[in-house]
C-alpha positions as CSV (number, residue, x, y, z in Angstrom):
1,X,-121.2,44.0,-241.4
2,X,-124.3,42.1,-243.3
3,X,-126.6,44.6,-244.0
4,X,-127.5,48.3,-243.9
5,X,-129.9,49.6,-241.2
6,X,-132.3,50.2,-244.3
7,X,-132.1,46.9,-245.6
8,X,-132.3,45.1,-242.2
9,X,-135.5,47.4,-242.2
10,X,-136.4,46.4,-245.1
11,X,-136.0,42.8,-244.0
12,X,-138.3,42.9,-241.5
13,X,-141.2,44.9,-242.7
14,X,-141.5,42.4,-245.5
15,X,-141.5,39.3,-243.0
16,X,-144.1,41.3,-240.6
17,X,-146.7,42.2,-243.5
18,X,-146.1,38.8,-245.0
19,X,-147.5,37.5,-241.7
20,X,-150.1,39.6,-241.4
21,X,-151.7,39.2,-244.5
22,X,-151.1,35.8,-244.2
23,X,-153.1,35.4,-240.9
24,X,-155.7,38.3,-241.8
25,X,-156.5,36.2,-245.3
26,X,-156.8,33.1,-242.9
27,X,-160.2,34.5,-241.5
28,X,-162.0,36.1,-244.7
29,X,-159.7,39.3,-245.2
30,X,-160.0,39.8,-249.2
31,X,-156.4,39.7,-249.8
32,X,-153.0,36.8,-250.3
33,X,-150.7,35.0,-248.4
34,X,-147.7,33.5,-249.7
35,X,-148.3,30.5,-247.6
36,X,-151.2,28.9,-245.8
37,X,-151.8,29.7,-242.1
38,X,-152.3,27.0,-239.9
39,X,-152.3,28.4,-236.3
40,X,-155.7,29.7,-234.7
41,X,-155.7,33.7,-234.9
42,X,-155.7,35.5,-231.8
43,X,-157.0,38.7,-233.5
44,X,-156.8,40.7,-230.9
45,X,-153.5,40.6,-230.6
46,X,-153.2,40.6,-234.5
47,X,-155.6,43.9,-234.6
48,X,-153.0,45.3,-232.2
49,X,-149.8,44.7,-234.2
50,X,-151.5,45.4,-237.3
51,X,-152.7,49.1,-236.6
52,X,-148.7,49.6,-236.2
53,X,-146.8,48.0,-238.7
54,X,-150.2,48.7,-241.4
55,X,-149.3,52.3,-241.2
56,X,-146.8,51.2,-244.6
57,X,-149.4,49.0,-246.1
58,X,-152.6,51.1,-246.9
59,X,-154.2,48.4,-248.7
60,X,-154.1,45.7,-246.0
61,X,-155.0,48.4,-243.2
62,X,-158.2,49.2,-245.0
63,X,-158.9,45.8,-245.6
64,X,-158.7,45.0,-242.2
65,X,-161.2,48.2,-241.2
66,X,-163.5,46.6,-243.9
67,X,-163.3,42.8,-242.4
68,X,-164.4,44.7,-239.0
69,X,-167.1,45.9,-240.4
70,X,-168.4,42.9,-240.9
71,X,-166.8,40.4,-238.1
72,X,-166.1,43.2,-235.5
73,X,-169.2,41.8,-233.0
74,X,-166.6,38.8,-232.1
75,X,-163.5,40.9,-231.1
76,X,-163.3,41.3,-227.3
77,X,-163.2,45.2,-227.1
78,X,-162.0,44.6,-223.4
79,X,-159.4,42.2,-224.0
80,X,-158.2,45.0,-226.2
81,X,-157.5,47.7,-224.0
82,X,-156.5,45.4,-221.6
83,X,-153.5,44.1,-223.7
84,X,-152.5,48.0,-224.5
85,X,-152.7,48.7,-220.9
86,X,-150.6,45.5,-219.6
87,X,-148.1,45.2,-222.7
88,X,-147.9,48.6,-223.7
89,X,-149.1,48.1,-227.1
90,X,-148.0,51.8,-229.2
91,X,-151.2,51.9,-231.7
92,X,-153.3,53.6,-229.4
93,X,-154.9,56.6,-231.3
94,X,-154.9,54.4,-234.5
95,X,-157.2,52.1,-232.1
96,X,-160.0,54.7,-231.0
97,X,-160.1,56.1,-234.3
98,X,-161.0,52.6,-235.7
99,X,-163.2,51.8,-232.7
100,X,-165.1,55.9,-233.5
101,X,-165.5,54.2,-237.4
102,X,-166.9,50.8,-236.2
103,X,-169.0,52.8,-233.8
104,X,-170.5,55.0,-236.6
105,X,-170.7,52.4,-239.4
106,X,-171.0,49.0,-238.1
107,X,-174.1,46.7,-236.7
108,X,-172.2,47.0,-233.3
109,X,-171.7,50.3,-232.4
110,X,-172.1,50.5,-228.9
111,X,-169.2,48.3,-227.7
112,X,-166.8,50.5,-229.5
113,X,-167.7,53.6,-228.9
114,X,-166.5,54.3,-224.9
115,X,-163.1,52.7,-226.8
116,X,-163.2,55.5,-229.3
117,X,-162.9,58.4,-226.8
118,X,-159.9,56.6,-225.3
119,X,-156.7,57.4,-226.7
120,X,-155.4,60.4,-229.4
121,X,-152.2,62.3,-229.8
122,X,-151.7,66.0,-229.8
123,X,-149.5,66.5,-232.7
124,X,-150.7,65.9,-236.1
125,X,-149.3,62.9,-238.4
126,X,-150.1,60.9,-241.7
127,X,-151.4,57.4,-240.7
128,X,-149.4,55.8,-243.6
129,X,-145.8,55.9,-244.6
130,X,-144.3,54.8,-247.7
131,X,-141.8,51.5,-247.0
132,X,-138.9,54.2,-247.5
133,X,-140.0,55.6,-244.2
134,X,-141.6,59.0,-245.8
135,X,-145.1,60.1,-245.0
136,X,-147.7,59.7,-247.4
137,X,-148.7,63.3,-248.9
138,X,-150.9,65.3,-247.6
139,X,-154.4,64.7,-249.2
140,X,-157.8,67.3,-249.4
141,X,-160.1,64.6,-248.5
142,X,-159.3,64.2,-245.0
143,X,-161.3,61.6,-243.1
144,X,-162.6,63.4,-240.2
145,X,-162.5,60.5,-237.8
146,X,-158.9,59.5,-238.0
147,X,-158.4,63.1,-238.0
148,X,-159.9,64.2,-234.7
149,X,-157.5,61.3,-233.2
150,X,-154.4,63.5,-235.1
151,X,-154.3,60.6,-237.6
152,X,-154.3,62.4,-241.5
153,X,-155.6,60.1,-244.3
154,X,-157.9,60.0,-246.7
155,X,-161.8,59.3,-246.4
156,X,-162.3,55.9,-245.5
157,X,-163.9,53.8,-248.8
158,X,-163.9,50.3,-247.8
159,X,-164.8,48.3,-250.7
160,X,-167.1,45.4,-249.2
161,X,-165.0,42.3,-250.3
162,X,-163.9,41.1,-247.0
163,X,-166.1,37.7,-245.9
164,X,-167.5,36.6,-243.0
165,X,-164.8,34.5,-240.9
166,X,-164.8,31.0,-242.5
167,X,-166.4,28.3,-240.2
168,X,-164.0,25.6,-240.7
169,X,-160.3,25.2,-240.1
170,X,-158.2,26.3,-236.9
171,X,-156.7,29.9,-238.2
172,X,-160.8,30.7,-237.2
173,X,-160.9,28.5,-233.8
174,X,-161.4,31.0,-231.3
175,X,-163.8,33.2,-233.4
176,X,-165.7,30.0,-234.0
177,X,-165.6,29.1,-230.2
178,X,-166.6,32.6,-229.6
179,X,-169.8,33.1,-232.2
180,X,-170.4,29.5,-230.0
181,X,-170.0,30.3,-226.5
182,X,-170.1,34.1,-227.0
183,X,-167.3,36.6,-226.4
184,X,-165.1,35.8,-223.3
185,X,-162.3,34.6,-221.9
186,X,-163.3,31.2,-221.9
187,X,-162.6,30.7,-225.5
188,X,-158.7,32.0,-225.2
189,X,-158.7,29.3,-221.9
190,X,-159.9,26.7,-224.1
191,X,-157.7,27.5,-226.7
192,X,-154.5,27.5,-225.0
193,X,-155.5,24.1,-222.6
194,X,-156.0,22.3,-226.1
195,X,-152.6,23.9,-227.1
196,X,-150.8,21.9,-224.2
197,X,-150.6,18.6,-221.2
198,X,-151.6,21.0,-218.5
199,X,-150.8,24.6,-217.3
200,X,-150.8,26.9,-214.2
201,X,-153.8,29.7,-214.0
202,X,-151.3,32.5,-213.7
203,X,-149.5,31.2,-216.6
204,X,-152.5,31.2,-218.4
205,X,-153.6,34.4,-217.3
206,X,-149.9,35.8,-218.7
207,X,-149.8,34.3,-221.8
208,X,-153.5,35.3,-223.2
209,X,-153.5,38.9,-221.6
210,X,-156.3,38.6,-219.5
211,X,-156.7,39.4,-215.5
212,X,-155.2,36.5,-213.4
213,X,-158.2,36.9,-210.7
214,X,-160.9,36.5,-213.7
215,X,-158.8,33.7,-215.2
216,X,-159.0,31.8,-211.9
217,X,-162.8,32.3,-210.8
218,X,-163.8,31.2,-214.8
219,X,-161.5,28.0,-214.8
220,X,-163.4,27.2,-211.1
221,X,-166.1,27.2,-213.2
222,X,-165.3,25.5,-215.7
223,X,-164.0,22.6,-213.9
224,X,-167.6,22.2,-212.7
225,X,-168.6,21.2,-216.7
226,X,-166.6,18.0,-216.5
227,X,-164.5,19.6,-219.8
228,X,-161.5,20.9,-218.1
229,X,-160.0,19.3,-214.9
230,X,-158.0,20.2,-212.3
231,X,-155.1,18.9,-210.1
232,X,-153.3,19.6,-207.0
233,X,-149.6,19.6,-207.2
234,X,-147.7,21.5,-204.2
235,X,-150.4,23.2,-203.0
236,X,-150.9,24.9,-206.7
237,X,-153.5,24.4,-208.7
238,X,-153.1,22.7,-212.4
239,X,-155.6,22.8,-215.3
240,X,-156.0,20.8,-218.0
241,X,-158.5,19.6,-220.9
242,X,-160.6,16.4,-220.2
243,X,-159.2,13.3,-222.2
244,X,-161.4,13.1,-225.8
245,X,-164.1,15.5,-224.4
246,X,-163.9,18.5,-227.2
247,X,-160.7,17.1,-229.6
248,X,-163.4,17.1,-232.2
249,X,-162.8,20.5,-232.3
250,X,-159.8,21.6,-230.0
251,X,-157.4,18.7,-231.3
252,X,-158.6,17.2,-234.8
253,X,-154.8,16.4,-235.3
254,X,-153.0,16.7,-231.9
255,X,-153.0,19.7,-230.1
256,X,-154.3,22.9,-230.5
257,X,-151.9,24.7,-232.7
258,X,-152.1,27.6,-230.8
259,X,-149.7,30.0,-230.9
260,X,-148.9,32.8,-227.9
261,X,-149.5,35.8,-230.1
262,X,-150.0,38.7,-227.2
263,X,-145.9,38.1,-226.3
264,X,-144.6,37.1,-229.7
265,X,-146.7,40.8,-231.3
266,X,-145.6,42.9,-229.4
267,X,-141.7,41.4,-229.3
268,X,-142.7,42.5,-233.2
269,X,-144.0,45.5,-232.5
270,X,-141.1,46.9,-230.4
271,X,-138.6,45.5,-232.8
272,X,-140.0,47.5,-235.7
273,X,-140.4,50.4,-234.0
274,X,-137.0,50.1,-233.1
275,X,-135.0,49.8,-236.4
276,X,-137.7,52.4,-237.9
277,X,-136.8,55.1,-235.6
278,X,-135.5,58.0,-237.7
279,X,-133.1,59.0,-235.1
280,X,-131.3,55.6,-235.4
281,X,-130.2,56.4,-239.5
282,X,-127.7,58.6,-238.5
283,X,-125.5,56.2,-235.6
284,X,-122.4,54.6,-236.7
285,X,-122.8,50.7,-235.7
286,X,-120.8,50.9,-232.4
287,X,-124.0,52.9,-231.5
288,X,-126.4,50.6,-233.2
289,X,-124.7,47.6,-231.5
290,X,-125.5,49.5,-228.5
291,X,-129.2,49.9,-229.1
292,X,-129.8,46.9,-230.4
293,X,-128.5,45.4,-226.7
294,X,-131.1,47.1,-225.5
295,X,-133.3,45.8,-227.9
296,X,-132.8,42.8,-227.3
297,X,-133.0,42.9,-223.1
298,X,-136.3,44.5,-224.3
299,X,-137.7,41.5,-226.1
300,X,-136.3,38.5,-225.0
301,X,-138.7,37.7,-221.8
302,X,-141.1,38.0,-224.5
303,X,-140.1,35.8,-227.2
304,X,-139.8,33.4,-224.4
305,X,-143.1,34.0,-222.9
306,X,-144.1,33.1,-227.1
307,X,-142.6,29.9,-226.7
308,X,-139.8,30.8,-229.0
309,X,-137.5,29.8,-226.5
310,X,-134.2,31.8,-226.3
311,X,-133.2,32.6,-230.0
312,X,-131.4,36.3,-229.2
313,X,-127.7,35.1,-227.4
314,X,-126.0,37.2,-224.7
315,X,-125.4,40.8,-226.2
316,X,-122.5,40.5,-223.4
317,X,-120.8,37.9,-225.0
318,X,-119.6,40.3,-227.8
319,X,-117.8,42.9,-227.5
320,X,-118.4,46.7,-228.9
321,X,-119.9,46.4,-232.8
322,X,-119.5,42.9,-233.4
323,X,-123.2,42.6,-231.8
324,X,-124.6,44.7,-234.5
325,X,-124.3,40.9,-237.1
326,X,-125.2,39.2,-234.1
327,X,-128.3,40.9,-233.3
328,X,-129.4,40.6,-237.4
329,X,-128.5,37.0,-237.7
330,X,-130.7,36.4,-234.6
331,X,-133.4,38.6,-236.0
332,X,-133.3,36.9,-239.0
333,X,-134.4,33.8,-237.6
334,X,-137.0,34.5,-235.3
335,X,-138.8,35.9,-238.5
336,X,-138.2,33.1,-240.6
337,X,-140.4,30.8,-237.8
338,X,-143.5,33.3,-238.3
């Protein structure tokens, strides 16, 4: 066998927050990346992963609340529940209780605040765990927000060093596009036409989490703008970007380098959920073979749908616990391309 459970855990927690703080430091977070981003941000979909696997990294959680507080006006507070509601995203009472803050504190309350009754849990938990898997202690000074969503922390403090998103580079694009052409689905659509030759609308639709009927009815409309153009192949429709008419600023050195996060996060997200289940510590690795086939079943349409191709093999090309290394070496190198 390679490694325990706890280390494969272990493994991917540090590759996950790596990434995160990476991207979230990409578009004014206060914080450090090992290594410079250079895909756009799709920070919904980071916002969505992050209220999950945050929950062991205090710091960069409140971070993140205090980068909201300043940049939350450009985060499409639809797009968001529609990405929990058609992926399944698990962070949902971590989401409301962020969206009852930003409603309270922020310069754009009212778009959050029918978000903030949406989602809570009955049974009472601490919002952060130590890497070890323990909750964090109980503390006196509860924040009553997170805490009517069954979430126990302390009171929010944010410290006020997070920036306003930086107006150059592509990690920003899509905000950028967005503080340009205000906050809709047109800016994902842009960003993901610049990202290839050409593309079907249901595809497109798919792959940036938005409703394939208001997909369709804005590219229409778009086409009419002379920047995106449309083709007729077996009586489908194709889009694609006009030749030279925004590379400027979609493609200053080739395509878009845009990145199907929606997929690719919550591949992520299940996988960490999965090897930090408490209930898996105890399973001998015949059984954790098992549930990593699962797993993997689980994720693989999605890491496709990313554009990561196929990197997890046929669980049914090994036999009994030999799938348990399998599964890790695979792992292993999906998070080594983040």
């Amino acid at each position: 066998m390679n490694i325990s459970l706890n280390e494969f855990k272990k493994t991917i927690l540090d590759s996950l927050l790596d990434l995160l703080w990476r991207q979230w430091t990409a578009i004014g977070v206060s914080g450090y990346g090992n290594a410079e981003e250079s895909k756009v941000v799709d920070p919904e979909a980071l916002l969505l992963l992050t209220l999950t696997v945050a929950r062991y990294d205090a710091r960069l959680f409140d971070e993140v609340l205090d980068w909201l507080e300043i940049n939350g006006d450009y985060l499409n507070v639809q797009r968001l529940q529609n990405l929990v509601k058609q992926f399944d995203f698990q962070a949902k009472a971590e989401l409301s209780a962020v969206a009852e803050l930003l409603g309270q504190r922020s310069s754009v309350a009212l778009k959050w605040k029918k978000l903030a009754t949406k989602y809570s849990q009955d049974r009472e938990s601490s919002l952060f765990y130590m890497k070890d898997g323990r909750p964090m202690p109980s503390l006196n000074d509860c924040d009553e927000i997170f805490h009517r969503h069954g979430l126990l922390r302390s009171l929010v403090k944010n410290r006020g060093l997070s920036q306003p998103f930086p107006k150059e580079g592509m990690p920003t694009l899509l905000l950028r596009l967005r503080a340009l052409l205000g906050v809709n689905l047109r800016c994902e659509i842009l960003c993901l036409l610049g990202s290839v030759d050409e593309i079907h609308p249901s595809l497109i639709a798919k792959l940036i989490g938005q409703n394939p009927r208001s997909t369709q009815n804005a590219l229409a409309e778009m086409v009419r703008s002379g920047v995106v153009q449309v083709r007729t192949s077996a009586r489908e429709k194709i889009y694609s970007l006009s030749m030279g008419t925004l590379d400027a600023l979609l493609r200053p050195n080739g395509f878009t380098p845009w990145r199907s996060s929606v997929p690719l996060f919550r591949a992520l997200e299940i996988l960490w959920l999965g090897v930090s289940d408490p209930k898996r510590q105890a399973l001998d690795p015949l059984m954790l073979a098992s549930e990593w086939r699962r797993m993997a079943e689980e994720i693989r349409v999605l890491l496709g749908d990313a554009g990561m191709g196929q990197p997890l093999r046929e669980s049914n090309s090994f036999a009994g616990e030999k799938y348990y290394d399998v599964f890790q070496d695979d792992i292993r190198k999906v998070l080594e391309r983040l």
